[in-house]
C-alpha positions as CSV (number, residue, x, y, z in Angstrom):
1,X,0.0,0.0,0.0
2,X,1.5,3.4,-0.8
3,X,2.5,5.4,2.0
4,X,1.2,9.5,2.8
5,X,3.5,11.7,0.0
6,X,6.6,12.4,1.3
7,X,7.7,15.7,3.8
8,X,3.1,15.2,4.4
9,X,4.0,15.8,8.4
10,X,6.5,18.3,7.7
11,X,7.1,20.4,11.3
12,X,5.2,17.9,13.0
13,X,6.3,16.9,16.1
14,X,4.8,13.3,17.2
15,X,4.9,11.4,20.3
16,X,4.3,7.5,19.9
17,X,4.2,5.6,23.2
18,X,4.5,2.0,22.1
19,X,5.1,-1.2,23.9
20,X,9.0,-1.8,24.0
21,X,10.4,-3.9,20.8
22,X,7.3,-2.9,18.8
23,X,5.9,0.6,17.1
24,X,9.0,0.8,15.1
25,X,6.9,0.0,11.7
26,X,4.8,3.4,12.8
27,X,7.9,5.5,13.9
28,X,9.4,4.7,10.7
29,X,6.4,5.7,8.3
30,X,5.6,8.4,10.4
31,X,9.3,10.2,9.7
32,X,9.2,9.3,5.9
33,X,6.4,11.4,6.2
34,X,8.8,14.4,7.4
35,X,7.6,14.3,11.5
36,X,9.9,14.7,14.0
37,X,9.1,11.3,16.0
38,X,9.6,10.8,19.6
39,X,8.9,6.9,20.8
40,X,8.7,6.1,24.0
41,X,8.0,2.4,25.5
42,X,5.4,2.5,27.9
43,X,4.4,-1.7,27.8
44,X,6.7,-4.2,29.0
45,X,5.3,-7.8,28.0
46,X,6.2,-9.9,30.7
47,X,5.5,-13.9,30.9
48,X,2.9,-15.0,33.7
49,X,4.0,-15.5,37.0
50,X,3.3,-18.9,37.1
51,X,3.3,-20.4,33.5
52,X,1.1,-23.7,34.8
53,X,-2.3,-23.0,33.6
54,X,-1.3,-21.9,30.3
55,X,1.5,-25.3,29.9
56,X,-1.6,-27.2,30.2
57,X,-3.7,-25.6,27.8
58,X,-1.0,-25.6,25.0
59,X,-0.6,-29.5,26.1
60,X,-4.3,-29.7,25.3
61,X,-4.2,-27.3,22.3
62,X,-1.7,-29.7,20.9
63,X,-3.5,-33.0,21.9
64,X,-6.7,-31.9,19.3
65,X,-8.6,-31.3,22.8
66,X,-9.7,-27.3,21.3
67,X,-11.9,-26.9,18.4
68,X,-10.9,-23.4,17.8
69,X,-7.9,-21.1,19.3
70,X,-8.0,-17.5,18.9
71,X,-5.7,-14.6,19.4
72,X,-6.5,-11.5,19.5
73,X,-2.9,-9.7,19.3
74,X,0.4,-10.1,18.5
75,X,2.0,-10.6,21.9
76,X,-0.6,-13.7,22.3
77,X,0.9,-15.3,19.3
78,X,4.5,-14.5,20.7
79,X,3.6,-16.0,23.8
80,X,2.5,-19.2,22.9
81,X,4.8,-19.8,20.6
82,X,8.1,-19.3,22.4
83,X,6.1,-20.7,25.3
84,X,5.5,-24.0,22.5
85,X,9.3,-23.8,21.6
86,X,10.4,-24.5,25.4
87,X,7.7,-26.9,26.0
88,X,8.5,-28.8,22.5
89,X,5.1,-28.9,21.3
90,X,5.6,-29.4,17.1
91,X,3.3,-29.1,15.9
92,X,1.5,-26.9,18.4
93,X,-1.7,-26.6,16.4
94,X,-3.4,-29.6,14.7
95,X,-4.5,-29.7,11.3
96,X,-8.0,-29.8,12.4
97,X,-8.4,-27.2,14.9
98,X,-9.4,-23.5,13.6
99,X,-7.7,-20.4,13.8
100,X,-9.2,-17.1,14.6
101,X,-7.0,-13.9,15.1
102,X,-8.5,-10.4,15.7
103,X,-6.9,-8.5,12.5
104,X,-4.2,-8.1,10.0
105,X,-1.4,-7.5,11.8
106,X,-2.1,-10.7,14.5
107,X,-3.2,-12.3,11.3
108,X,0.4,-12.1,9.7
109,X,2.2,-13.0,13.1
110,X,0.1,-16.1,12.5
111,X,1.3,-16.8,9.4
112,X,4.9,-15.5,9.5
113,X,5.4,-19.1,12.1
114,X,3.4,-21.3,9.4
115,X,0.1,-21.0,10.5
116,X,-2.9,-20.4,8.6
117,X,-6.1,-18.3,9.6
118,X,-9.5,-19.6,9.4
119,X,-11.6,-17.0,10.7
120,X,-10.6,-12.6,10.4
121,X,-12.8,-10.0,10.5
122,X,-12.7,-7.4,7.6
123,X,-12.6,-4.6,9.6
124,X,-10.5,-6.3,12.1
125,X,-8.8,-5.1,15.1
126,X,-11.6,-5.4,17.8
127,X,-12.4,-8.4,19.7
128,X,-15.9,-7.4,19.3
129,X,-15.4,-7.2,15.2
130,X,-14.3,-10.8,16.2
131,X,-17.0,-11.6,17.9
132,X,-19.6,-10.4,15.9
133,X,-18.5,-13.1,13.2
134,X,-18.2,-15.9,15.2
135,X,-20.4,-18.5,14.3
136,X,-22.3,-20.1,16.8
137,X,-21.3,-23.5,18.3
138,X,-22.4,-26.9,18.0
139,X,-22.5,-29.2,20.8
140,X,-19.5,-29.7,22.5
141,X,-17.2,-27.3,20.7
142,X,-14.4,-25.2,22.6
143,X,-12.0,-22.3,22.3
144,X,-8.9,-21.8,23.8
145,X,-8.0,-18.0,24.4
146,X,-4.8,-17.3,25.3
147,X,-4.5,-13.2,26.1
148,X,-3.4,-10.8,28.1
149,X,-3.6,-10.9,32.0
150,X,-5.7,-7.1,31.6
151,X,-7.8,-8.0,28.4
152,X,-11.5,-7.4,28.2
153,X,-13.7,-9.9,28.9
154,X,-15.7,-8.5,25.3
155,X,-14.6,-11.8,23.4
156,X,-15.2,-14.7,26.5
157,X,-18.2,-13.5,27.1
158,X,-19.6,-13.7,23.5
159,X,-18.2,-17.0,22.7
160,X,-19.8,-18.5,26.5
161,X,-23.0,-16.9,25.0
162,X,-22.7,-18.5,21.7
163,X,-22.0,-22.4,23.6
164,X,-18.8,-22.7,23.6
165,X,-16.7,-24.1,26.3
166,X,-14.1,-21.4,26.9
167,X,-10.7,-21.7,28.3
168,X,-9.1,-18.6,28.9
169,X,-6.0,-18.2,29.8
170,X,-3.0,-15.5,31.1
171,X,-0.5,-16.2,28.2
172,X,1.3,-12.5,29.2
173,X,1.2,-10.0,31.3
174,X,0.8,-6.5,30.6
175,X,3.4,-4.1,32.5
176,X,2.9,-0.3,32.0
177,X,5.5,2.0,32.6
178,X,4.9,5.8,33.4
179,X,5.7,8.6,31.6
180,X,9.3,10.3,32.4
181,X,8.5,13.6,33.9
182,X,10.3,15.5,30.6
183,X,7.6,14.0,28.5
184,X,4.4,14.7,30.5
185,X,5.9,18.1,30.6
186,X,6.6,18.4,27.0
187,X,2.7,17.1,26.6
188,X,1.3,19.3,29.2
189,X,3.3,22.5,27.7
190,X,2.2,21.5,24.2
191,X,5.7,20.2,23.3
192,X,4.3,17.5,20.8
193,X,1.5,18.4,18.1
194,X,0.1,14.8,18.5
195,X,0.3,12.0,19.8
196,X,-0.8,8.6,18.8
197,X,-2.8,6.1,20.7
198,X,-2.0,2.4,19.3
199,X,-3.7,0.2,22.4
200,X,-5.9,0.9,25.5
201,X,-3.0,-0.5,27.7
202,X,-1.0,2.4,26.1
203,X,-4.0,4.8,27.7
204,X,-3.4,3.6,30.9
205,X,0.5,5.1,30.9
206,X,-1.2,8.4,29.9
207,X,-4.3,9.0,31.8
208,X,-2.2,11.2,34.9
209,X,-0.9,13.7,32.2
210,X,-2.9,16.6,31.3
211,X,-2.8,17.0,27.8
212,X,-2.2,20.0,25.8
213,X,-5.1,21.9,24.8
214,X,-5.0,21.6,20.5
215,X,-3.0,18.2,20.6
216,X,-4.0,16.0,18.4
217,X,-4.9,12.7,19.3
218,X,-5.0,9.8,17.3
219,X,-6.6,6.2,17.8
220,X,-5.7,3.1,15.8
221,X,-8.9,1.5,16.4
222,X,-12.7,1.6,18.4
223,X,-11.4,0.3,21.3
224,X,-8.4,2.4,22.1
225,X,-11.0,5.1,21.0
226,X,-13.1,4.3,23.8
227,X,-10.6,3.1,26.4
228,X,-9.4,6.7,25.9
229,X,-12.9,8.3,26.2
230,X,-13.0,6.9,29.5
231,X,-9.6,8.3,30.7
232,X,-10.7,11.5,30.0
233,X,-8.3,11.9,26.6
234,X,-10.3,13.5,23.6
235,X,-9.4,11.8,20.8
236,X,-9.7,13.8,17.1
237,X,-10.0,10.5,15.0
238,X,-10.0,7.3,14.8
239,X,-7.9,5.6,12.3
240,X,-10.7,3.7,9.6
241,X,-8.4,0.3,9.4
242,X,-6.0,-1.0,12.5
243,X,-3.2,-0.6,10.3
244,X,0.3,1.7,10.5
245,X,-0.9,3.5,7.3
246,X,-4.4,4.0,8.0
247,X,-3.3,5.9,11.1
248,X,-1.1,8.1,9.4
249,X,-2.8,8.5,6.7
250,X,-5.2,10.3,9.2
251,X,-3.2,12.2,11.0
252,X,-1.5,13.5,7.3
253,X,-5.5,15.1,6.9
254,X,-5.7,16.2,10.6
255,X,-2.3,18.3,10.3
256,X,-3.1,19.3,6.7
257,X,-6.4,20.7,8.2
258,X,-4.7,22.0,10.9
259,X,-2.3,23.9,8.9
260,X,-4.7,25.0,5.9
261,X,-7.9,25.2,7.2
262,X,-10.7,24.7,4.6
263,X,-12.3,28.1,3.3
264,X,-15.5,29.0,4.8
């Protein structure tokens, strides 16, 4: 997909707080579109503290014992698989057990380790886009959900209402980190012209800082969106795929019609 023209964010100065070893896709589009980037990791994923329930349920996955598995983000599919790798579990997914994963970017991580996708929303990047194409379950079926030990409960509970026996498990923690005080300041003082919202765990590190007034604020998705609604953060637009370019794409539009205003 072709990226925003080039020098598009020209004078732009962008804060992207990203979980550590990831965002760097984002950062680099961001600056071929001329901004002046500043990324800061503010999510450490760490691995359970005990790894027990979730060795069992990969023993299971791998024993055909789950009709479906589903992830619905990247660190999921990191976790069990270098928790797989340690437990020797090859292959870790039968043949005959289905895939779901929650978009395109957890899609790909799926694939990039050789295996394929069954199910993937369109418009993916929500575990209620998930959810809402989810077919129901015939008698007996299960799910295994490996997540996140702070994920929503959006996706069990639709699958327990749709008869399927669920086992959820802790296959990461979530670890968020606060802001230094030079960056609050710098957001508080209107130091950064945007900044970019990529998960509601990222929300979490942000919702003690008083924002600018006239930052923009961007959201990869509905759920971040929200997430950041309820923290108090207004956000000026929501990206309309979960994607690196669809979120700059947007905020290429916001800081053109910042910068040249549409005539009245």
């Amino acid at each position: 997909m072709t990226g925003p023209s080039s020098r598009a964010l020209s004078g732009a100065r962008v804060l992207v707080p990203r979980p550590a070893g990831r965002g760097t896709d984002l950062v680099d589009e961001l600056r071929r579109a001329g901004a002046e980037v500043t990324a800061v990791p503010l999510i450490t994923i760490a691995p359970p503290v005990d790894t027990g329930a979730l060795d069992l349920a990969l023993l299971a996955l791998a024993a055909g014992d789950f009709t479906w598995v589903a992830f619905t983000s990247v660190n999921a599919v990191d976790s069990v698989i270098g928790r797989a790798s340690g437990l020797a579990l090859d292959p870790l997914i039968p043949a005959d057990t289905r895939v779901a994963a929650v978009g395109p970017s957890t899609g790909q991580a799926l694939r990039d380790n050789g295996i394929p996708v069954d199910l993937i929303p369109s418009d993916g990047g929500s575990s209620a886009a998930l959810a809402a194409i989810w077919p129901h379950a015939h008698p007996g079926e299960s799910v295994l959900l490996p997540r996140s030990d702070i994920a929503a409960s959006t996706l069990p509970d639709a699958l327990e209402s749709a008869g399927y026996r669920l086992a959820a498990v802790t296959a990461y923690r979530t670890v968020v980190q606060p802001l230094s005080p030079e960056v609050a300041d710098r957001l508080t003082s209107g130091g950064f012209d945007a900044v970019l919202l990529t998960s509601p765990s990222i929300v979490t590190a942000l919702n003690e800082v008083r924002l600018s007034l006239g930052t923009i604020v961007g959201a990869i998705g509905e759920p971040t969106t929200s997430a950041a609604g309820a923290a108090g953060i207004p956000v000026g637009f929501t990206a309309a795929h979960p994607t690196v370019s669809a979120l700059t794409q947007r905020l290429v539009d916001a800081w053109r019609d910042r910068n040249h205003p549409p005539e009245k």
